[in-house]
C-alpha positions in Angstrom: 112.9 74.5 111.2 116.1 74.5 109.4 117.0 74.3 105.9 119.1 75.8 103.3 118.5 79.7 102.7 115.9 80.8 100.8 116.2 82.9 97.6 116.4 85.7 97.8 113.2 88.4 96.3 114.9 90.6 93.6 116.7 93.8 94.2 114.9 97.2 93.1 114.9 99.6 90.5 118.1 101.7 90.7 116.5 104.2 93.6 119.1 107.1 92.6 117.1 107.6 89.5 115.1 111.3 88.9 112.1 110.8 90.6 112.9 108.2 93.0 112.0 108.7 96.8 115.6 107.2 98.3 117.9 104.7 98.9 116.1 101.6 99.2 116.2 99.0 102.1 117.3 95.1 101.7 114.5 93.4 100.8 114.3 91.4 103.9 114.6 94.0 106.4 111.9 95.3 108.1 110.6 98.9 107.1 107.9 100.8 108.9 105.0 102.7 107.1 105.3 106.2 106.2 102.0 107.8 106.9 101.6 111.2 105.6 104.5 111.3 103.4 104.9 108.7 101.2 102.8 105.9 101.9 99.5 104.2 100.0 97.4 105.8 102.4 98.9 109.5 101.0 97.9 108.6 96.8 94.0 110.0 96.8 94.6 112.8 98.9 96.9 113.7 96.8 95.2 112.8 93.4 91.9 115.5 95.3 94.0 117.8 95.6 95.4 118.2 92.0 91.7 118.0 91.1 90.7 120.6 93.3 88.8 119.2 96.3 88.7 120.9 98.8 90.8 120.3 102.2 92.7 117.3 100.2 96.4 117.6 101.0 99.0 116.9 98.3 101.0 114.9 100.3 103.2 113.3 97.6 103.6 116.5 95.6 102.1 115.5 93.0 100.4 119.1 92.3 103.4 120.6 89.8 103.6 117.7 87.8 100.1 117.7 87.0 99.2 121.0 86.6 95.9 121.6 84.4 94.9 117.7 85.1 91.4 117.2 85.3 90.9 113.5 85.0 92.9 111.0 87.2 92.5 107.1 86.9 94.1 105.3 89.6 95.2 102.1 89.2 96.0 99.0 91.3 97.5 96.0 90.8 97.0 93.4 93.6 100.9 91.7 94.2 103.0 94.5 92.1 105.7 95.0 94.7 108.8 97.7 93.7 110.9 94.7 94.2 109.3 92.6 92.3 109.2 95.1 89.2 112.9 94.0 87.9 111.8 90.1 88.1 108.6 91.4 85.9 110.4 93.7 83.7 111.8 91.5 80.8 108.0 90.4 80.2 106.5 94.2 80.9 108.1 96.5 78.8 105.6 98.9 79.1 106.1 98.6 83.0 109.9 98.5 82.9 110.0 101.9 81.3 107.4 103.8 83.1 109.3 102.9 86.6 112.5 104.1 84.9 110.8 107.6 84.0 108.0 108.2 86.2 107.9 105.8 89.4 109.1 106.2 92.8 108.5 104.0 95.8 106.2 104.3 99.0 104.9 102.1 101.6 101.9 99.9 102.1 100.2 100.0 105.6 100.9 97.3 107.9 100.0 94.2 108.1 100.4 94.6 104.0 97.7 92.5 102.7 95.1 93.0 100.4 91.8 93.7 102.3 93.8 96.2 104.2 95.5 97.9 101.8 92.4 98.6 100.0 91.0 100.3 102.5 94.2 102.5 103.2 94.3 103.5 99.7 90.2 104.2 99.9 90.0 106.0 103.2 93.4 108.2 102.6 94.2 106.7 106.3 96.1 104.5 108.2 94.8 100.9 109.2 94.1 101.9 112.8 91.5 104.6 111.8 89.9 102.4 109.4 89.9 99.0 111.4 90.4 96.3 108.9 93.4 95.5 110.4 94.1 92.2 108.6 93.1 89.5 106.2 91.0 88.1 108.8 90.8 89.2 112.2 88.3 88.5 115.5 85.1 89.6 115.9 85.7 91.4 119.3 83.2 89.6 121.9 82.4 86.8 119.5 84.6 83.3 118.3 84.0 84.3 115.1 86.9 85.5 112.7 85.8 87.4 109.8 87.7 87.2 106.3 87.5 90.5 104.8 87.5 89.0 101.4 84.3 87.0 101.8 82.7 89.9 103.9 78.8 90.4 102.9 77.1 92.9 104.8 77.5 91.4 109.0 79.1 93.5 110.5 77.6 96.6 108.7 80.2 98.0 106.3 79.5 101.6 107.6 79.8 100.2 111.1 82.9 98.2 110.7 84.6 100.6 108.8 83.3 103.8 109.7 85.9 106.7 108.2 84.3 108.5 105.2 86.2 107.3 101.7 88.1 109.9 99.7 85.7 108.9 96.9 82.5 110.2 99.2 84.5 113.7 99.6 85.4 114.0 95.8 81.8 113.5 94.7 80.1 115.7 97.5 83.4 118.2 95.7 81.2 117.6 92.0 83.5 114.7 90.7 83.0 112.3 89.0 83.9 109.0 90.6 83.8 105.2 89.0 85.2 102.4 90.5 86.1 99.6 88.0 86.6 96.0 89.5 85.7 92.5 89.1 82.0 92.1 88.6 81.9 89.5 91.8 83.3 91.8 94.2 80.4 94.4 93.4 78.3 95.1 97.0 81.0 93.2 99.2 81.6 94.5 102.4 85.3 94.7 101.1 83.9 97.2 98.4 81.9 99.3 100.9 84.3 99.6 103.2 87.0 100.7 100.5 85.5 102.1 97.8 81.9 103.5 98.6 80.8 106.7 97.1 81.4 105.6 93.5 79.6 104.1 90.6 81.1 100.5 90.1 81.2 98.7 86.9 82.0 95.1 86.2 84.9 94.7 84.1 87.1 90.8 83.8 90.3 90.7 82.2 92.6 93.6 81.1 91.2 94.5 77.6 87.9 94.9 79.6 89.6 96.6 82.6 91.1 99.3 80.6 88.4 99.7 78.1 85.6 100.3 80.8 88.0 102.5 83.1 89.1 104.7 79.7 85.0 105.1 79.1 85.0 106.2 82.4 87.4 108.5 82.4 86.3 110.6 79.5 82.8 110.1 79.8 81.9 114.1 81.4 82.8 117.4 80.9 84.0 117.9 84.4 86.6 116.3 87.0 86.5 112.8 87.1 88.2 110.1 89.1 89.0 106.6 88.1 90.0 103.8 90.6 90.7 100.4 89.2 91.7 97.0 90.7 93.8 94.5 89.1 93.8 91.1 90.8 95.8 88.6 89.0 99.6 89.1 89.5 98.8 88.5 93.3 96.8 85.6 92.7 99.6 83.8 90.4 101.9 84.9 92.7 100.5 83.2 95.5 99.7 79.8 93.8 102.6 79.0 91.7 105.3 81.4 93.1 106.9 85.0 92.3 108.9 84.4 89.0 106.7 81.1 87.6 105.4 80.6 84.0 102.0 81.6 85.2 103.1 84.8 87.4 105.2 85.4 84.1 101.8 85.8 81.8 99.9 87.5 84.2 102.9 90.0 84.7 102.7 90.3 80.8 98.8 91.3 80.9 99.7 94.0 83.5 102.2 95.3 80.7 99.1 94.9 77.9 96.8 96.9 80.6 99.2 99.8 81.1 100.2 100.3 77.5 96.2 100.6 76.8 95.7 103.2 79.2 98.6 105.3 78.6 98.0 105.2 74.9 93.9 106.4 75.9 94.5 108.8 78.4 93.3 112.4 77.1 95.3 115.4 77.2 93.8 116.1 80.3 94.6 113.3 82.5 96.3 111.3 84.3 97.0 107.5 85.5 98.5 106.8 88.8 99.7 103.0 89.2 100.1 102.1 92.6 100.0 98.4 94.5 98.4 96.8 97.8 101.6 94.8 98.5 104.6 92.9 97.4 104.9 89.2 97.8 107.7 86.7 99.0 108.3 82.7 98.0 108.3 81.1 101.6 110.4 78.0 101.7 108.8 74.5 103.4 111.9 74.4 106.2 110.9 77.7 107.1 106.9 77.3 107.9 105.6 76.4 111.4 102.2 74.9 112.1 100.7 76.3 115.2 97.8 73.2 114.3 100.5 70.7 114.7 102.6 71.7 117.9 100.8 72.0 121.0 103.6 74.8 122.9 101.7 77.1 120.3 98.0 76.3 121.0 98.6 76.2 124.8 96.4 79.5 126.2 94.8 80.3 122.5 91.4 80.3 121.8 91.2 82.2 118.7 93.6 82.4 115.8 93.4 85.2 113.3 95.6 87.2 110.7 97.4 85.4 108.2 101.0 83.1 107.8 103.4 86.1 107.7 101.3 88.3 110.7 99.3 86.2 113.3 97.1 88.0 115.4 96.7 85.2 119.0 93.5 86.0 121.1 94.5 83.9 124.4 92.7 82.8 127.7 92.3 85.2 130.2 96.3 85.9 132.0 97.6 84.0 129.5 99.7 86.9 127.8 102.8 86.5 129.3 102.9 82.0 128.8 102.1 82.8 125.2 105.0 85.3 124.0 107.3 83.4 126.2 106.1 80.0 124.8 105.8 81.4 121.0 109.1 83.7 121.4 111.1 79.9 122.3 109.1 78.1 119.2 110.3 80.4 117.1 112.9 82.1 117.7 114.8 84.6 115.0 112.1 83.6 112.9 109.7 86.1 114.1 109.1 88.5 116.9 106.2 88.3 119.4 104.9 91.5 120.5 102.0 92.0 122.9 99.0 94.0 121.5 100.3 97.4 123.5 103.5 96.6 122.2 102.5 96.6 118.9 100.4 99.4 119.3 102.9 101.4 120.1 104.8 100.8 117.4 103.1 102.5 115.1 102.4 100.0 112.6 99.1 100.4 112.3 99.0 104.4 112.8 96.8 105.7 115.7 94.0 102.6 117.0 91.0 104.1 118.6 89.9 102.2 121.6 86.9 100.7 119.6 89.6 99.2 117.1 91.7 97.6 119.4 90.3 94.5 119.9 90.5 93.3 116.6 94.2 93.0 117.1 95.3 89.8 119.2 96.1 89.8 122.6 99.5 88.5 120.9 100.6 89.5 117.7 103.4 87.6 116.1 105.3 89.2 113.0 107.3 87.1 111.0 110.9 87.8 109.9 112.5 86.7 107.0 111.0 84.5 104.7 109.2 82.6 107.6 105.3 81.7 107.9 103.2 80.3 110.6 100.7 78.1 109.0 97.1 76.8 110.5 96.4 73.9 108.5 93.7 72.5 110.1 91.7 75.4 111.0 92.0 77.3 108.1 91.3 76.1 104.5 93.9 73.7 103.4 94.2 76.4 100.3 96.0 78.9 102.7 98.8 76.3 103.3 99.7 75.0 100.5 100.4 78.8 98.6 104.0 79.5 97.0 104.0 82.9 98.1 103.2 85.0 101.0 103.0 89.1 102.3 101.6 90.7 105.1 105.1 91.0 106.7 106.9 94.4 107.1 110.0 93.1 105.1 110.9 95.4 102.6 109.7 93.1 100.2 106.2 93.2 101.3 105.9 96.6 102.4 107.2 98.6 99.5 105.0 99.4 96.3 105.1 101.8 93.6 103.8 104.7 92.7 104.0 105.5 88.6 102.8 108.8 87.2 102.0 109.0 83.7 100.2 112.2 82.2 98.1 111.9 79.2 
């Protein structure tokens, strides 16, 4: 698995702006979440607690600045990492000045992929409390592995993901809460698990998006909340690469949906813009295929996660072969952690004992801009992608959070 080196993802904003949260890691070192100070998980506490919920904590401090607020719409768009920003910004104007004046940058939960992330950003906790722990992960007791993004109802939303949504404690609080999404992803499991407690509405494409979320938003005479979801940046981003002509347009209808809101929002509100993840081009010299070389199926029987974080579930005293057999295979290209090791870590944030099995036995984080591909048991789609997250690279991990007041 050698090659030349890979590009490099862009650098970020200047971080020594007004408003920005720090100096700024290298994008392709590894960062760990911040979990009750600055990280997705903290944005709808926060955004309660300017609107007056009881209990909610304004852990981002986002109180001052919004004195007198009364609406919030929160926004997020799927793939919208702070370092990809300055690659977006000569095709989101809009975008380019609102990080410059209002935007600062926190941290995704780990792993830092979609299904995940919108839970974190739902719940207002950390990925162990919630348990959708990854893209796809194990059904413990069962071979099955579930993909969180083509979740119906088994397992039971309310079982699988049993923490109470900040959306549930703003409404019991009298607010009004609307969540705004593609019209397919209405009743998913995904949706439950993230964003039950609100009234969803169908909305496709950004004119839509912001129109329905603006109606929202204004539509009562008391607190509201907003939560929006954005999906195409990620999507190009994936398919064609970070910086292609098609994640060039779609960054340019991200611009076209911010300028909309902003230029709606009433006096009394405000948008946050936040993201799930960043993303990273992943070279063909540096992916593996654990379908293709048999020292890395040797003691697995069930594979789950995603390229950039695998989660192994082995044979029974087969921990030990595995890391050492995985930890040869691929060397400074990832690191290979049991599941206590992991744990400990604090990646995930406190696991309960029910939660713990849907991590592997094994999990295997890659470094870099490395990937770990399954090309024959999961769908040939997966493989063939441009871009990747779910890493702890900066990169991947850090997102942004833009405040805007009407």
């Amino acid at each position: 698995m050698t090659g030349p080196a890979p590009s490099r993802p862009s650098g970020p904003p200047d971080p020594n702006r007004p408003g920005s949260a720090g100096a700024v890691p290298d994008p392709l070192s590894p960062v760990a979440p911040r979990y009750g100070d600055g990280s997705l998980a903290d944005v709808l506490p926060s955004a309660l607690a300017v609107l007056g919920v009881p209990g909610a904590v304004d852990r981002l401090g986002l109180a001052d600045r919004l004195a007198g607020v009364r609406r919030i719409a929160v926004l997020l768009v799927d793939g919208l990492g702070w370092y990809q920003i300055p690659t977006a910004t000569p095709y989101a104007p809009t975008l380019a000045g609102l990080t410059a004046t209002a935007g600062r940058p926190l941290t995704s939960g780990f792993p830092s992929t979609t299904p995940t992330s919108l839970v974190t950003l739902g719940t207002g906790t950390a990925p162990g409390a919630h348990g959708v722990l990854g893209f796809t992960v194990r059904v413990p007791g069962t071979e099955r592995v579930l993909s969180h993004i083509e979740w119906a109802a088994d397992p039971d939303p309310l079982y699988w993901q049993p923490v109470p949504t900040q959306l549930e404690r703003a409404r019991a609080a009298g607010v009004a809460v609307t969540v705004v999404s593609r019209p397919e992803f209405g009743g998913s499991g995904l949706t439950m698990a993230a964003n039950r407690g609100g009234d969803f509405r169908g909305a496709t494409g950004v004119d839509e998006l912001a129109a329905t979320m603006l109606t929202a938003l204004t539509a009562g005479a008391g607190p509201s909340l907003v939560s929006g979801y954005h999906p195409d940046l990620d999507r190009h981003g994936h398919l064609t690469g970070v910086d292609s002509p098609p994640w060039r347009v779609a960054a340019a209808e991200v611009d076209t949906l911010l300028a909309r809101l902003v230029d709606g929002l009433p006096a009394d509100a405000a948008l946050l813009v936040t993201a799930d993840h960043g993303q990273l081009d992943v070279p063909a010299a540096h992916r593996f295929d654990l379908d293709t070389d048999p020292r890395l199926r040797t003691g697995i029987e069930v594979v789950a996660g995603e390229a950039r974080v695998r989660y192994l579930h082995v044979t029974p005293g087969a921990v030990d072969d595995v890391v050492a057999a995985w930890s040869a295979v691929l060397g400074d290209a990832a690191r290979v952690r049991t599941r206590d090791e992991a744990v400990a870590t604090g990646w995930f944030g406190p696991v309960p004992a029910e939660h713990l099995a849907r991590i592997g036995d094994v999990v295997v984080i890659c470094n870099d801009t490395y990937a770990v591909l399954a090309t024959r048991s999961e769908s040939p789609l997966a493989s063939r992608l441009v871009a990747y997250h779910g890493s702890d690279t900066a990169a991947e991990m850090t997102i942004p959070l833009l405040v805007v007041r009407g």
